[in-house]
Backbone and ligand atoms as CSV (ligand in chain L), in Angstrom:
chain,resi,resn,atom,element,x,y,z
A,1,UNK,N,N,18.932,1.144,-4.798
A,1,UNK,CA,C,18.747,2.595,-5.005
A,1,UNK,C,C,18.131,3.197,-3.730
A,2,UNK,N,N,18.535,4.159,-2.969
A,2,UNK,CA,C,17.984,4.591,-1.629
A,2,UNK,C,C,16.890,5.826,-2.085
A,3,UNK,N,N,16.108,5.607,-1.074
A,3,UNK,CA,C,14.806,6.437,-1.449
A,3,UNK,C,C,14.993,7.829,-1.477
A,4,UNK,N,N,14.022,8.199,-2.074
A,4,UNK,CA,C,14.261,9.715,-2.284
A,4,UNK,C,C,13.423,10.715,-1.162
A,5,UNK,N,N,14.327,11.660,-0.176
A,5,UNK,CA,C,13.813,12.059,0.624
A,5,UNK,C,C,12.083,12.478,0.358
A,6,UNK,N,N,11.516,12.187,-0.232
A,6,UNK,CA,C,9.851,12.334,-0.606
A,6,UNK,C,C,9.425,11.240,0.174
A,7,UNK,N,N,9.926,9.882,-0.266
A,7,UNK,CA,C,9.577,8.481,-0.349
A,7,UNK,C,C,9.926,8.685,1.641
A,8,UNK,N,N,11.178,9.298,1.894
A,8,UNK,CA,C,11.147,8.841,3.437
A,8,UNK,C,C,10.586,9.753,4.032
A,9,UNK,N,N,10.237,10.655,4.138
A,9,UNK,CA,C,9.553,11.150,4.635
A,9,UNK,C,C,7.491,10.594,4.930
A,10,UNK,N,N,7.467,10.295,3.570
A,10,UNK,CA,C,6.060,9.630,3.592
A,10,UNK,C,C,6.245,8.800,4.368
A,11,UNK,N,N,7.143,7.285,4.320
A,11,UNK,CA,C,7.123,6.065,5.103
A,11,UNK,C,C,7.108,6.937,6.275
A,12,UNK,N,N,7.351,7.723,7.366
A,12,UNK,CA,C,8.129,8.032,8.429
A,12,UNK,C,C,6.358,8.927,8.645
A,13,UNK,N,N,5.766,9.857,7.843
A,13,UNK,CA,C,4.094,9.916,8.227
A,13,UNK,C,C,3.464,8.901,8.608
A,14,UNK,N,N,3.686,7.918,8.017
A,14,UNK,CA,C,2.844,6.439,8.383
A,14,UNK,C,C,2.958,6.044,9.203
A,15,UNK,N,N,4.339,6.044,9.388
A,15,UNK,CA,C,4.731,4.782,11.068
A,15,UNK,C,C,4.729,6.225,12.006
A,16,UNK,N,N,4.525,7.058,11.910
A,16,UNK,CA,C,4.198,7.978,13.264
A,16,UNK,C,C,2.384,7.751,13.490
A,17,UNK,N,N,1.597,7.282,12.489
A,17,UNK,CA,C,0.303,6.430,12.800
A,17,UNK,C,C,-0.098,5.412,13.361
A,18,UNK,N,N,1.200,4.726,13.169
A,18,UNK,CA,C,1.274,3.334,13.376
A,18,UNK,C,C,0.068,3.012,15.414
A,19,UNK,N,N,-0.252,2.020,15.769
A,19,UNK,CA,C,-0.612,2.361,16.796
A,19,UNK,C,C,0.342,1.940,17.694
A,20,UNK,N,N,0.416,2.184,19.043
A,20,UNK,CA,C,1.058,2.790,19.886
A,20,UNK,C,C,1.743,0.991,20.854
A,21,UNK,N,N,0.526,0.201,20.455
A,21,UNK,CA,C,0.639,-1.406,21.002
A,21,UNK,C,C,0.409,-2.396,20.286
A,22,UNK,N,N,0.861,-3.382,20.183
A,22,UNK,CA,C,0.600,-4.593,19.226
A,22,UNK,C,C,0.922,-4.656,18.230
A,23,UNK,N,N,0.449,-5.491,17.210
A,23,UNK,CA,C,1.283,-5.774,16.424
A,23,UNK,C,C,1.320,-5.049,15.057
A,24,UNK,N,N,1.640,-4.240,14.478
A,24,UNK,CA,C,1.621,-3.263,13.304
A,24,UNK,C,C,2.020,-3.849,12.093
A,25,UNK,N,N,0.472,-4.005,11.148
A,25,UNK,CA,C,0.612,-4.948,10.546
A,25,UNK,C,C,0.507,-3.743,8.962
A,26,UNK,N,N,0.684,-4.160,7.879
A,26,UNK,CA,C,-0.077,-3.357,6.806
A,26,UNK,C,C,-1.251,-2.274,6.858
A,27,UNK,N,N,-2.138,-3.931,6.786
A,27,UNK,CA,C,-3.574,-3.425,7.212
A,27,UNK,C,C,-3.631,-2.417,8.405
A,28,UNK,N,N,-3.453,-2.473,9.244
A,28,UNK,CA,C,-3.205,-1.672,10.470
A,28,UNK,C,C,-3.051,-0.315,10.252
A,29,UNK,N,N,-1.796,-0.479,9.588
A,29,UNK,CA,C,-0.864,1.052,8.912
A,29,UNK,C,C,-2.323,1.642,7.900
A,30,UNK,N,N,-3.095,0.962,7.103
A,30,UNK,CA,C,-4.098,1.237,5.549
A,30,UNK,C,C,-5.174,2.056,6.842
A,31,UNK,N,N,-5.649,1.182,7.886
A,31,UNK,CA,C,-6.452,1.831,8.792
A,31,UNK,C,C,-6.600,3.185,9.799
A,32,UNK,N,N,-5.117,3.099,10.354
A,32,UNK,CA,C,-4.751,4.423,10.590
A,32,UNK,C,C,-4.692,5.293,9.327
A,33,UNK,N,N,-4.139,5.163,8.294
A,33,UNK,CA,C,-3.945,6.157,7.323
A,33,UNK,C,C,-5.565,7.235,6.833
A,34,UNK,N,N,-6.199,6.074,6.980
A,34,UNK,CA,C,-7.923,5.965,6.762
A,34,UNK,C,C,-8.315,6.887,7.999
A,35,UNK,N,N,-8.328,6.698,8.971
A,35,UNK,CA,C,-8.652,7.470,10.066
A,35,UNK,C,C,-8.248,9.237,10.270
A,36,UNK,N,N,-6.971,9.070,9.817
A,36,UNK,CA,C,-6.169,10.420,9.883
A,36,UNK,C,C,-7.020,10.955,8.470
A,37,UNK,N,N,-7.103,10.700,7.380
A,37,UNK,CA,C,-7.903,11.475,6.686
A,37,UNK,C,C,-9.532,11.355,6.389
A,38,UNK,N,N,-10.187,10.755,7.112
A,38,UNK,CA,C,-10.854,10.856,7.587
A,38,UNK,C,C,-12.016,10.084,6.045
A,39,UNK,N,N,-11.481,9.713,5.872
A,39,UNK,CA,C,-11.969,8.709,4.917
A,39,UNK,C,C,-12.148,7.299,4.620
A,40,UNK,N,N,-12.616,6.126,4.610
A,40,UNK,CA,C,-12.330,4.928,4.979
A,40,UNK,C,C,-11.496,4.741,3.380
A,41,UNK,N,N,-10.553,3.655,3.791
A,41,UNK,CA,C,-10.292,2.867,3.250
A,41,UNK,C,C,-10.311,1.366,3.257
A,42,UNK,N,N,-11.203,0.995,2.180
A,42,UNK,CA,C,-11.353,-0.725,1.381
A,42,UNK,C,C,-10.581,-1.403,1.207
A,43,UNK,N,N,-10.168,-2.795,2.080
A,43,UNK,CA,C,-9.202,-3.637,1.423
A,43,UNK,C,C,-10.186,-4.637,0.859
A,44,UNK,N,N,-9.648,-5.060,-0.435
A,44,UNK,CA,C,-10.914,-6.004,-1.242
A,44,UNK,C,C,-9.873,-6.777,-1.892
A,45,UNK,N,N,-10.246,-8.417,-1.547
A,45,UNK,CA,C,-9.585,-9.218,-2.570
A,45,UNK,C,C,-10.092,-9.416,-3.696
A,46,UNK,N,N,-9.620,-9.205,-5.149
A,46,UNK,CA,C,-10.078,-9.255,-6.181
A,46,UNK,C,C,-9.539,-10.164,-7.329
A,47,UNK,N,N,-10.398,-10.351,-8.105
A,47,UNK,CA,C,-9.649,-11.331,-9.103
A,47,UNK,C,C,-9.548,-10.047,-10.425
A,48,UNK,N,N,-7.936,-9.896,-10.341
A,48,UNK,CA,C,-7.679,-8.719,-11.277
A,48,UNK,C,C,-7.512,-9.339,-12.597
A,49,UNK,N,N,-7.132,-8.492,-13.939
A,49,UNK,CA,C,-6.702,-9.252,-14.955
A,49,UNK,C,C,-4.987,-10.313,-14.778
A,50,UNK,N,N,-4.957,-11.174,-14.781
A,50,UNK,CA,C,-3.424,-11.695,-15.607
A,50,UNK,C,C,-2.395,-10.434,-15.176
A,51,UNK,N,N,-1.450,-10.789,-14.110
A,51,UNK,CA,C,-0.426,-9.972,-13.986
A,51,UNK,C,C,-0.645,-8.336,-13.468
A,52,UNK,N,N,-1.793,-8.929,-12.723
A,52,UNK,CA,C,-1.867,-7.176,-12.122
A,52,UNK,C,C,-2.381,-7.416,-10.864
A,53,UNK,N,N,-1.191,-7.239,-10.059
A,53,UNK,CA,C,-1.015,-7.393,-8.756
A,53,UNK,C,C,-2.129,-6.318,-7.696
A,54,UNK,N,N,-2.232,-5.306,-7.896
A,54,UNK,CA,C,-3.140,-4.506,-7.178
A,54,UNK,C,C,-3.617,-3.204,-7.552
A,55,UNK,N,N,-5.017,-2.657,-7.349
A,55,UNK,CA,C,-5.678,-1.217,-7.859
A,55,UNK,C,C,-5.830,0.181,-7.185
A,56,UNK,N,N,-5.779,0.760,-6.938
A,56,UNK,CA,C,-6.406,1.053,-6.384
A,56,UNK,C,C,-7.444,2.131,-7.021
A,57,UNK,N,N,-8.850,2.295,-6.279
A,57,UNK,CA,C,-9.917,3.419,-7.116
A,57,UNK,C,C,-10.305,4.022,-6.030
A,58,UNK,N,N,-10.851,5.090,-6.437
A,58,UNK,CA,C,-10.986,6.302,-5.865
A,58,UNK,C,C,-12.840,6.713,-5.759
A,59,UNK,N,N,-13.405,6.119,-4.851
A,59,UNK,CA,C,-15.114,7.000,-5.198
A,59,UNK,C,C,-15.210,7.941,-4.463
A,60,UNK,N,N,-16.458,8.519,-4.745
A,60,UNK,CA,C,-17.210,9.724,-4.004
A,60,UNK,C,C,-16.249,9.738,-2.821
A,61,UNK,N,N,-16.844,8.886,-1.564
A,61,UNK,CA,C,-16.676,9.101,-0.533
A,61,UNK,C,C,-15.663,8.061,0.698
A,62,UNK,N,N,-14.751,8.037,-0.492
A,62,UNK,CA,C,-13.958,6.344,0.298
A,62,UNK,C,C,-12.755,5.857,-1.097
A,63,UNK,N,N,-12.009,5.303,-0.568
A,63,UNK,CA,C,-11.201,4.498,-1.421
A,63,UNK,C,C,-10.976,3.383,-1.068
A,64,UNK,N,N,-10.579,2.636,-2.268
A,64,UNK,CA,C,-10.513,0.548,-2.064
A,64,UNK,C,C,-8.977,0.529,-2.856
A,65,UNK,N,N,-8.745,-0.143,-1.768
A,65,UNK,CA,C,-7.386,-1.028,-2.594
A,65,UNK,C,C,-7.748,-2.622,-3.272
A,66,UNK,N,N,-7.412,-2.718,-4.751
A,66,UNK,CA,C,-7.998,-4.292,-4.703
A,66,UNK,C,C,-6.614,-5.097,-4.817
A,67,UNK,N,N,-6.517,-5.922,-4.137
A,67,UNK,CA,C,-5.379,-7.144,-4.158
A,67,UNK,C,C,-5.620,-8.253,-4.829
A,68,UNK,N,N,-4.737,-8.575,-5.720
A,68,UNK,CA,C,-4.757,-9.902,-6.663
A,68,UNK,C,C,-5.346,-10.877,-5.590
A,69,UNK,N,N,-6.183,-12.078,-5.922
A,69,UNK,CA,C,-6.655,-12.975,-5.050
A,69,UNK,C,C,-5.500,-14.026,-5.257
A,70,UNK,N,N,-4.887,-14.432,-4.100
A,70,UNK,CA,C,-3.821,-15.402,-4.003
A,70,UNK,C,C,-2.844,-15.157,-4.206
A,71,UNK,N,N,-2.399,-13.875,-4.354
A,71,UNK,CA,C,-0.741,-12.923,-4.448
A,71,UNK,C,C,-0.177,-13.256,-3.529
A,72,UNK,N,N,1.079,-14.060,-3.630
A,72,UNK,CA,C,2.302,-14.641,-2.266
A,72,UNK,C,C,1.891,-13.143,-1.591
A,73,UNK,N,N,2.690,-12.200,-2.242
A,73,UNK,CA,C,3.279,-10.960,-1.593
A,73,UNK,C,C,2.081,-9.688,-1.299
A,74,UNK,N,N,0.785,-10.327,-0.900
A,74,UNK,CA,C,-0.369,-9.390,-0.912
A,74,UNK,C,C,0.220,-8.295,-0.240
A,75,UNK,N,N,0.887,-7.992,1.298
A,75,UNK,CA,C,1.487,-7.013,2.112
A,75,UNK,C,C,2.334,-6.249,1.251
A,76,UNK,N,N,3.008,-6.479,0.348
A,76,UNK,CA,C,4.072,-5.375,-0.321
A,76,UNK,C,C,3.350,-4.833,-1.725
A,77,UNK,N,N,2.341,-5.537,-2.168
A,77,UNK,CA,C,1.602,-4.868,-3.061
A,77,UNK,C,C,0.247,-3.694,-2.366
A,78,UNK,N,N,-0.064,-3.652,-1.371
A,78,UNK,CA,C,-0.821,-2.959,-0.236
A,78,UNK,C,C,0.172,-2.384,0.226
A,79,UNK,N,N,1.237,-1.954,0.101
A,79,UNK,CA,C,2.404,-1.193,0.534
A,79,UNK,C,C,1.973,-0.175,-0.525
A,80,UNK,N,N,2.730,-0.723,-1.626
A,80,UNK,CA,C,2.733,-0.078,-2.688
A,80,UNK,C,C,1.490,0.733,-2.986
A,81,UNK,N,N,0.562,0.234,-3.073
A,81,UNK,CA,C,-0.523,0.990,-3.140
A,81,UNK,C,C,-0.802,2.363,-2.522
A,82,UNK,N,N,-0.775,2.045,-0.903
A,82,UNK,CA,C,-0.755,2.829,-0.262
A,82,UNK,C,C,0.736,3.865,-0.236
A,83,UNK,N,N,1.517,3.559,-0.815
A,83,UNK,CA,C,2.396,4.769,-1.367
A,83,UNK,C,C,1.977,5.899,-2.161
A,84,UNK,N,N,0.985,4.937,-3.216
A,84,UNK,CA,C,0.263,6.032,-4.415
A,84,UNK,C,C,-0.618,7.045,-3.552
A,85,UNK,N,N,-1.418,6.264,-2.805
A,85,UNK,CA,C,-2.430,7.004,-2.046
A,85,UNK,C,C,-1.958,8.176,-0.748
A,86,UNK,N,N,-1.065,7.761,-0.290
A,86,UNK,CA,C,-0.473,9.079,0.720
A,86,UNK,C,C,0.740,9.521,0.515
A,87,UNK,N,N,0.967,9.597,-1.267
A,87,UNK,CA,C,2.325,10.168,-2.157
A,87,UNK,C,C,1.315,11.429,-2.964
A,88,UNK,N,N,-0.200,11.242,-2.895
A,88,UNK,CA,C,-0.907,12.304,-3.395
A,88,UNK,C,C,-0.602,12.590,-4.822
A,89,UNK,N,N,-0.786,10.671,-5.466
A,89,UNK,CA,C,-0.773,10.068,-6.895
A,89,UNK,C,C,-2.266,9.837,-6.997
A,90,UNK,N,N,-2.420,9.642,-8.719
A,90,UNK,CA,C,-3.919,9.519,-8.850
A,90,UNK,C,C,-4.494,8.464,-8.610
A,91,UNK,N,N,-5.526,7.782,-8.449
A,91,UNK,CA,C,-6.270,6.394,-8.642
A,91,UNK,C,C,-7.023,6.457,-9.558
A,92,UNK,N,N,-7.482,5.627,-9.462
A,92,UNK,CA,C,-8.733,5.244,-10.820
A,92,UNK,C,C,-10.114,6.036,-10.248
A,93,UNK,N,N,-10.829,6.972,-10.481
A,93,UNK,CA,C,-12.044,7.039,-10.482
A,93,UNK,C,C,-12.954,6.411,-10.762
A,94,UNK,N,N,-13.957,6.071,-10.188
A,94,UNK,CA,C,-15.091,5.137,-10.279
A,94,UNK,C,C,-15.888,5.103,-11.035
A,95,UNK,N,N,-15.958,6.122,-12.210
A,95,UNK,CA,C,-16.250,6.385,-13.388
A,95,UNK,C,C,-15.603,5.598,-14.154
A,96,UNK,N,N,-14.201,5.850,-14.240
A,96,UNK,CA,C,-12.994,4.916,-15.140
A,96,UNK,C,C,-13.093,3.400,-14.937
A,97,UNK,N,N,-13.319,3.064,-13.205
A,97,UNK,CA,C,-13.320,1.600,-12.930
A,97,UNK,C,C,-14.395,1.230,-13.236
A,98,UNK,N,N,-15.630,1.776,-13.356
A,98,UNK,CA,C,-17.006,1.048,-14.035
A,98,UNK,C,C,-16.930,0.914,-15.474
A,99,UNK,N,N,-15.843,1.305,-15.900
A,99,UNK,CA,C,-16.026,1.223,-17.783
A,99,UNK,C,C,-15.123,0.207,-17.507
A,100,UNK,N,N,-13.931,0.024,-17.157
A,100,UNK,CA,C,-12.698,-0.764,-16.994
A,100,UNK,C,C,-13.347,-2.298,-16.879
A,101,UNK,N,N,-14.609,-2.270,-16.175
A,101,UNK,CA,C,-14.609,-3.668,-15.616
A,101,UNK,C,C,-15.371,-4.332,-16.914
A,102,UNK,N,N,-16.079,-2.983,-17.911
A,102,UNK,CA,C,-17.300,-3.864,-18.956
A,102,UNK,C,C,-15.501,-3.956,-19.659
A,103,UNK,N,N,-14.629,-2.899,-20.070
A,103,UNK,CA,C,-13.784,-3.086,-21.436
A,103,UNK,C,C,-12.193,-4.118,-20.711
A,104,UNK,N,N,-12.434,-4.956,-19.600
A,104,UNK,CA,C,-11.500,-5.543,-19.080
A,104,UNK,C,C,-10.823,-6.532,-19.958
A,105,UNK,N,N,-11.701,-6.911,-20.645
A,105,UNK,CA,C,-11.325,-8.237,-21.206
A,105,UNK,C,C,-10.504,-7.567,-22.938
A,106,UNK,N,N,-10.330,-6.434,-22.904
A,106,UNK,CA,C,-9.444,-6.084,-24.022
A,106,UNK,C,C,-8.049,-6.019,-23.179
A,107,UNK,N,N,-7.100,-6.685,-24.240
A,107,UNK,CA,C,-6.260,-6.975,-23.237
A,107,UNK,C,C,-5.022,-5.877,-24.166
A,108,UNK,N,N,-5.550,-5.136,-25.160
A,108,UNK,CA,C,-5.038,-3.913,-25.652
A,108,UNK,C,C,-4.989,-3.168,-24.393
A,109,UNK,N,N,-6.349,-2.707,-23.776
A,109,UNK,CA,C,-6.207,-1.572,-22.562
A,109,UNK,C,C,-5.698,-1.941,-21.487
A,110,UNK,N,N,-5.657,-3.184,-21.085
A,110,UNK,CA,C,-4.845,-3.944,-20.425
A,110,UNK,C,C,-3.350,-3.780,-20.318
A,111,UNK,N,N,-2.898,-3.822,-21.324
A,111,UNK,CA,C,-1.501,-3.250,-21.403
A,111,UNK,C,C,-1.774,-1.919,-21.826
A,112,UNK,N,N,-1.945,-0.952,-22.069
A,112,UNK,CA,C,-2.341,0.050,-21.862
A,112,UNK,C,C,-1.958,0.795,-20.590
A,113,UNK,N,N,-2.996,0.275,-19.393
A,113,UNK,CA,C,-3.006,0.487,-18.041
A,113,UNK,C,C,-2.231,-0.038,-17.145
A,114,UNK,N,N,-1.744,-1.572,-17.696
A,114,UNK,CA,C,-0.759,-1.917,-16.609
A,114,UNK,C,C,0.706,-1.731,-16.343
A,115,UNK,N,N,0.964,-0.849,-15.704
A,115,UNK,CA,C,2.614,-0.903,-15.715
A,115,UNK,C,C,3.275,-2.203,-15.398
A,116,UNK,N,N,3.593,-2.739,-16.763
A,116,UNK,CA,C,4.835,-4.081,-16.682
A,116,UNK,C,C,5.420,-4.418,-15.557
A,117,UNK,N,N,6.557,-3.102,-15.030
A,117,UNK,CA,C,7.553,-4.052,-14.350
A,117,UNK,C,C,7.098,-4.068,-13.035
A,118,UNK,N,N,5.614,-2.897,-12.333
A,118,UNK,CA,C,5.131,-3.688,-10.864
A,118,UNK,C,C,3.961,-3.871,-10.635
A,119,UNK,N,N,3.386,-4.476,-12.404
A,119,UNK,CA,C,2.206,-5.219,-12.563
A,119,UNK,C,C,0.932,-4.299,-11.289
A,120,UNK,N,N,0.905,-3.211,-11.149
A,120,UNK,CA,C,0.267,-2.207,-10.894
A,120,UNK,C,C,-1.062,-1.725,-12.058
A,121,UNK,N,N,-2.381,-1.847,-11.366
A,121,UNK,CA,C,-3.275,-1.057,-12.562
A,121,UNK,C,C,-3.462,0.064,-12.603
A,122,UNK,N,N,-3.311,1.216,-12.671
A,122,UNK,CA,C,-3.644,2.419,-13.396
A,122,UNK,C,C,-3.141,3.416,-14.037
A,123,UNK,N,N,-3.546,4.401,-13.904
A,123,UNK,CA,C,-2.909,5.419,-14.740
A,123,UNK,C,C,-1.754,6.096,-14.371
A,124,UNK,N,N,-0.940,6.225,-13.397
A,124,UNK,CA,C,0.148,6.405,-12.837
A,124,UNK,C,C,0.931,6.560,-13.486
A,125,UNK,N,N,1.919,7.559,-13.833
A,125,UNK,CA,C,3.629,7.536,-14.796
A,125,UNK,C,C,4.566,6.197,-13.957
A,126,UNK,N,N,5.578,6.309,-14.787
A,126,UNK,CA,C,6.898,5.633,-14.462
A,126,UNK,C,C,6.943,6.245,-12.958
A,127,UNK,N,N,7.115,7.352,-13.063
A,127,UNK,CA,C,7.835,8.137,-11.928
A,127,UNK,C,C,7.383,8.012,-10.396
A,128,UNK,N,N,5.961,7.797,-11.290
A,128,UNK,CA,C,5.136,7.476,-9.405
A,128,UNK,C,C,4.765,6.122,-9.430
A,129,UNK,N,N,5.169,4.983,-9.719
A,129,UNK,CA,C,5.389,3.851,-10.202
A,129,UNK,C,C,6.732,3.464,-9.252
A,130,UNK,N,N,8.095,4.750,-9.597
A,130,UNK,CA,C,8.854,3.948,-8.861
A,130,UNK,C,C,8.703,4.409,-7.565
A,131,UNK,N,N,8.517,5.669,-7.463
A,131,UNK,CA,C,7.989,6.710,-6.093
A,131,UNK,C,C,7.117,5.250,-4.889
A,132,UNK,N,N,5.682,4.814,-5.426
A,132,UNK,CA,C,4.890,4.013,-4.756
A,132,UNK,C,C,6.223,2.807,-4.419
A,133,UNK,N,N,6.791,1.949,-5.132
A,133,UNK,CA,C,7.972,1.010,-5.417
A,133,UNK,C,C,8.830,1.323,-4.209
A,134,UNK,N,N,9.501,2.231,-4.130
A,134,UNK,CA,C,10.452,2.943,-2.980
A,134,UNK,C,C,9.489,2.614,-1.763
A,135,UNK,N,N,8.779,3.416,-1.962
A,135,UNK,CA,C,7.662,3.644,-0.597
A,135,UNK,C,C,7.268,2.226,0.294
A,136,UNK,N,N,6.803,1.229,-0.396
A,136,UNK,CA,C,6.564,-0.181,-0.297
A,136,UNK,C,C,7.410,-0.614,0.568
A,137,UNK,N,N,8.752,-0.915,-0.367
A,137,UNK,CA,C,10.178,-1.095,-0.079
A,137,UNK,C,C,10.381,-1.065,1.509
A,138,UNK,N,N,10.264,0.665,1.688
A,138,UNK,CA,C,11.076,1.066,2.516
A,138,UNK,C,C,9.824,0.573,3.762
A,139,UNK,N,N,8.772,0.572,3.957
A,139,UNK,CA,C,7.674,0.565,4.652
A,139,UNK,C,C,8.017,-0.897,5.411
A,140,UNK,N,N,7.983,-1.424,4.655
A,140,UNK,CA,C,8.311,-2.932,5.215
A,140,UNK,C,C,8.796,-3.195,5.741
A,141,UNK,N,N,10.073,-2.631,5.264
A,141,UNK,CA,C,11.254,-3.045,5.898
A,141,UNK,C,C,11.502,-2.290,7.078
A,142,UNK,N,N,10.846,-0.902,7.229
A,142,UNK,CA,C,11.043,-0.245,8.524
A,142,UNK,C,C,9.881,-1.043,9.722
A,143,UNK,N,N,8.912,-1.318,9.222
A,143,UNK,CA,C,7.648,-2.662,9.939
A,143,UNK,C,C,9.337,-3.919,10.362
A,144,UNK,N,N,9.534,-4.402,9.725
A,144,UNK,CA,C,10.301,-5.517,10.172
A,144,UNK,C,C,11.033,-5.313,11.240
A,145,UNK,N,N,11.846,-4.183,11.541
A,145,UNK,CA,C,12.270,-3.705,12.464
A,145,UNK,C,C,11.752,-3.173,13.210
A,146,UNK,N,N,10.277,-2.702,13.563
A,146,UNK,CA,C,9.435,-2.192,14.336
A,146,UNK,C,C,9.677,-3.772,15.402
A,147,UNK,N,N,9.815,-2.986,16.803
A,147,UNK,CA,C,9.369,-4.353,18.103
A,147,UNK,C,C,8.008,-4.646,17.397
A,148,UNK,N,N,7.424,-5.532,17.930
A,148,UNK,CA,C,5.734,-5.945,17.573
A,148,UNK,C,C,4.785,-5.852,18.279
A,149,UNK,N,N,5.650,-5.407,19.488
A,149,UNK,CA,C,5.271,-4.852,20.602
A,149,UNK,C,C,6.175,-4.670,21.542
A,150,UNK,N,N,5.533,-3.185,21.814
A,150,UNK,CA,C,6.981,-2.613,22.531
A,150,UNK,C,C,7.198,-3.501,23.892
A,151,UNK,N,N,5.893,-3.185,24.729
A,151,UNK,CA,C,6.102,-3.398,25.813
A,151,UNK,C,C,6.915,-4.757,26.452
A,152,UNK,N,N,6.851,-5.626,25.269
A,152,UNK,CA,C,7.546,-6.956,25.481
A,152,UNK,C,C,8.978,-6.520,25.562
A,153,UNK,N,N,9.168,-5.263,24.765
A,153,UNK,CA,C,10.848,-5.227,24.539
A,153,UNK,C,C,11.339,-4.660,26.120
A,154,UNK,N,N,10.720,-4.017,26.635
A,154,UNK,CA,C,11.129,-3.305,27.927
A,154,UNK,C,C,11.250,-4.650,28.999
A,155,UNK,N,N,9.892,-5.843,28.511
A,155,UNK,CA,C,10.950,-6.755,29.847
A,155,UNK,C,C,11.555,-7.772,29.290
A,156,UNK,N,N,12.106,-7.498,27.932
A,156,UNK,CA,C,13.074,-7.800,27.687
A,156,UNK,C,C,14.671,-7.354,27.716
A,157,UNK,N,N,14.410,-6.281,27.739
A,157,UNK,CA,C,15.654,-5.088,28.280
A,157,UNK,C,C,15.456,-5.536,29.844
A,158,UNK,N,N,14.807,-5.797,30.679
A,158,UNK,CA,C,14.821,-5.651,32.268
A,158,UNK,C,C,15.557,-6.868,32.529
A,159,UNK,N,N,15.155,-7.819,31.391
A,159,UNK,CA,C,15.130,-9.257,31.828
A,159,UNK,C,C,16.712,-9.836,31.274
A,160,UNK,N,N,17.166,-8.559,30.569
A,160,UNK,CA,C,18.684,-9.016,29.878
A,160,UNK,C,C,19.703,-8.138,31.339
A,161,UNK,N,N,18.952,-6.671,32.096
A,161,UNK,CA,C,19.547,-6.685,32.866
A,161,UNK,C,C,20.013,-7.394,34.173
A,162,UNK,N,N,18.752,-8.509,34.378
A,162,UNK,CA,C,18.826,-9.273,35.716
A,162,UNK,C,C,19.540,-10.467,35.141
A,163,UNK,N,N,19.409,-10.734,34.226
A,163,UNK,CA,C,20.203,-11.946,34.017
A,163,UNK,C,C,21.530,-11.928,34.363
L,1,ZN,ZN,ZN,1.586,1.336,-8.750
């Protein structure tokens, strides 16, 4: 399914953050994003409930992404996340995540909160569920094709002309 000009446009804000040398990693992309709004953002490994890949919450003065501890795919769930967060979707308030953590172990609110099919925690619709999903997607995959650094590519272009 190709993204919906929302979804590319966001990926395409990000990687115009991206920095300018080396290697442009996730984290990298979560840090610039953090900088440009002038807010930090938390990467925190967490031990979430059973099937819930990543959070993100929202306090006073900062936001945290939490990543399942030992998730193969930690980078595309920190994609995703950060879709919700610069798609100007909600997070969890820190109000909500301090009750969440005493009523965690009901695994009623548990399913409740977790969207099934991208094992995502919060309150989010379908819609920005697949919105963040797209976003991820496309992020990555435009990173994969990013040089990893440019400057290598130029003497590599020099070095394909002398050959
Ligand atoms: Zn999500």
């Amino acid at each position: 399914m190709p993204a919906s000009r929302r979804v590319t446009r966001a990926v395409n804000e990000v990687l115009d953050l991206a920095p300018r040398r080396g290697e442009v990693s996730i984290a990298r992309l979560v840090d610039a994003v953090a900088a440009s709004r002038g807010r930090p953002i938390e990467l925190k490994m967490a031990d979430l409930p059973p099937g819930v890949c990543g959070q993100w919450r929202q306090y006073a003065d900062y936001d945290a992404f939490l990543i399942q501890r030992g998730l193969p795919a930690g980078d595309r769930t920190l994609a995703h996340e950060l879709g919700h967060l610069v798609m100007g979707h909600e997070g969890i308030s820190v109000v909500e995540a301090a009750r969440n953590t005493v009523e965690l172990a009901s695994s009623e609110l548990i399913g409740y909160m977790l969207n099934q099919r991208t094992g995502c925690l919060g309150p989010s619709g379908e819609d920005a569920e697949q919105e963040a999903e797209d976003f991820g997607a496309l992020l990555i995959y435009r990173l994969g094709r990013l040089p990893s650094d440019r400057s290598s590519i130029v003497q590599v272009r020099l070095g394909e002309a002398f050959g």
